[in-house]
N, C-alpha and C positions, 0 to 999 in steps of 0.2 A: 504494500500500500504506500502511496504518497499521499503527505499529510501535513496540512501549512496551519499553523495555529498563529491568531493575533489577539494579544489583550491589549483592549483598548482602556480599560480602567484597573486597576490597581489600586487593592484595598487600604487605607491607611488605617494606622493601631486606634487615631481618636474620631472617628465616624464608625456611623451602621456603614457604610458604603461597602458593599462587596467587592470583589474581585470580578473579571467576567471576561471572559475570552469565547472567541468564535473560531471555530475547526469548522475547516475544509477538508476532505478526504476524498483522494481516487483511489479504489478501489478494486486490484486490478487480480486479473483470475490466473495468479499464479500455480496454486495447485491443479488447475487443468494443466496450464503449460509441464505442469510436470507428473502431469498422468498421476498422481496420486488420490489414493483411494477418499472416499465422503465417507464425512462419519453418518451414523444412525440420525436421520433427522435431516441432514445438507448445512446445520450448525458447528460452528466454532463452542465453544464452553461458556455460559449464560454469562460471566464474572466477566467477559472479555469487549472491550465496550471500546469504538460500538461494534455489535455483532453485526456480522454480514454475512451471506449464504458463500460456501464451498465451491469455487468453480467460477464462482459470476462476476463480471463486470459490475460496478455501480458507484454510485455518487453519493457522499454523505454530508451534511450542511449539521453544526454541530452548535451548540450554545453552552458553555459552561461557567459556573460561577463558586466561589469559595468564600468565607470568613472564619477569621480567625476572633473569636473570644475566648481568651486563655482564660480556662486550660484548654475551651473545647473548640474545633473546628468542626463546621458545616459548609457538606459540599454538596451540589447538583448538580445535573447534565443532563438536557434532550439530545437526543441523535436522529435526524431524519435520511433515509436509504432511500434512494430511487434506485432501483433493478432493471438496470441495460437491457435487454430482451438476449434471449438466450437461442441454445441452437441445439435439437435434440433429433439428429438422424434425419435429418434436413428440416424437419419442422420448425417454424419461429416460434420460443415460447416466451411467454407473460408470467412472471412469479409479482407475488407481492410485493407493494414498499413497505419498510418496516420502520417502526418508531421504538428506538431505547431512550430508558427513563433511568438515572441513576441519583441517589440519595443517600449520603454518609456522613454519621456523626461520629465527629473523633473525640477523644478522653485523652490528655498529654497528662501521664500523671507524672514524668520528671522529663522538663523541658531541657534541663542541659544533659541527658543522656538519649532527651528526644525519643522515649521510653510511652509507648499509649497503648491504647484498644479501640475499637472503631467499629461500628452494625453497619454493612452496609443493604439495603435495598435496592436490584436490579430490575426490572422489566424488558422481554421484547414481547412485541407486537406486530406479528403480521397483518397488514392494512389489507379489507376487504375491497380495495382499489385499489391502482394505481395513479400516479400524478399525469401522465399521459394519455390517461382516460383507453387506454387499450382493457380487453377485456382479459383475466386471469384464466390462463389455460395451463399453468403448470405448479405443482406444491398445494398447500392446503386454499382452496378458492375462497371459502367463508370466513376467510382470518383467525388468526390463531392469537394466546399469550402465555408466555412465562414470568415466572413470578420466582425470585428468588432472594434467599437472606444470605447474607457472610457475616460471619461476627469475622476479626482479625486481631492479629498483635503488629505491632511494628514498634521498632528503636531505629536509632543513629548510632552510628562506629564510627568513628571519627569523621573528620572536618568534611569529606563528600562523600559519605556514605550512607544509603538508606536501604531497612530491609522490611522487608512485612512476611507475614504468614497467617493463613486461613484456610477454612473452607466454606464455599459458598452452596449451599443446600435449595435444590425447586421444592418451595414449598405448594404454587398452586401453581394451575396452566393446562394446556391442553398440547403439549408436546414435550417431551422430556421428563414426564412427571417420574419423584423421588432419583432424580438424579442428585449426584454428589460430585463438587467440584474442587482438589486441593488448590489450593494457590501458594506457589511460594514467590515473589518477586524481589531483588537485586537492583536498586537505583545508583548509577554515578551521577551526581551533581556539582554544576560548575558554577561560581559565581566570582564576578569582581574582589569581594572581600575574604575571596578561599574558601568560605564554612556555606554550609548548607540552609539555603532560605524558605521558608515552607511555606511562601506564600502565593 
């Protein structure tokens, strides 16, 4: 994927004013290019945001926002997918656009070890259209949703280093149900002043 993010606002420590950046995303169908197999469903793992189908082209328009109130940080993100029309044995096909919804509250309970716990709440959502108004001739027609939780841990290790760990659970939905997701993720961070900026 190629993927251009801009914050145009930047929260400061004495306002409510959020954080808020807009993603761009193309979306490009590299595991066809490399013949690998779909998993069960034509999804990536619900924690993985944004989700996009296995195989396909598409285009994602993204909005995301953060604030920090020490100790606790709140984050959210919509993601909207528009689905390139695809190609199945010469047939033109129509999948869904999809909408991710993500919502996580963090707990810093030792800010200079940068030491928390964090619930996250995910969503996709297969759209019963598309934005192109073409009709859904491939994947679930009547739209589809998953619903998932992560609790997580993460710390800081020194001046650019950030780690987390989780597993993200589908709690409701109508694909992937009782699925289980571990997450472990590895951040290097850069900044002008050397140390790590969480904002």
């Amino acid at each position: 994927s190629l993927i251009l993010k801009y914050r145009p606002i930047v929260q400061t420590p004495d306002s409510w004013r959020p954080s808020l950046t807009n993603m761009m995303q193309l979306v490009l169908p590299t595991s066809q290019w490399a013949d690998t197999e779909r998993p069960p469903g034509g999804f990536s793992p619900l924690g993985r945001l944004p989700n996009t189908r296995f195989g396909s082209l598409g285009f994602t328009e993204g909005l995301m926002t953060r604030k920090n109130l020490e100790p606790f940080r709140i984050s959210a993100a919509v993601f909207y997918t528009y689905s390139a029309p695809g190609d199945d044995a010469g047939k033109t096909t129509y999948s869904a656009d999809l909408v991710n919804v993500r919502l996580v509250a963090e707990h810093i309970l030792d800010d200079k070890k940068g030491f928390g716990y964090n619930i996250e709440l995910s969503t996709l959502s297969g759209l019963p259209w598309r934005v192109d108004g073409q009709p859904i001739n491939s994947g679930q027609k009547n739209g589809f949703s998953i619903i998932g939780v992560e609790p997580a841990l993460q710390w800081k290790f020194g001046d650019h280093w950030v780690a987390s760990a989780g597993c993200l659970f589908t709690v409701a939905g109508q694909n992937a149900i009782n699925a289980i997701y571990p997450n472990i993720s590895l951040y290097w961070y850069w900044s002008q002043s050397g140390k790590v900026i969480m904002r």
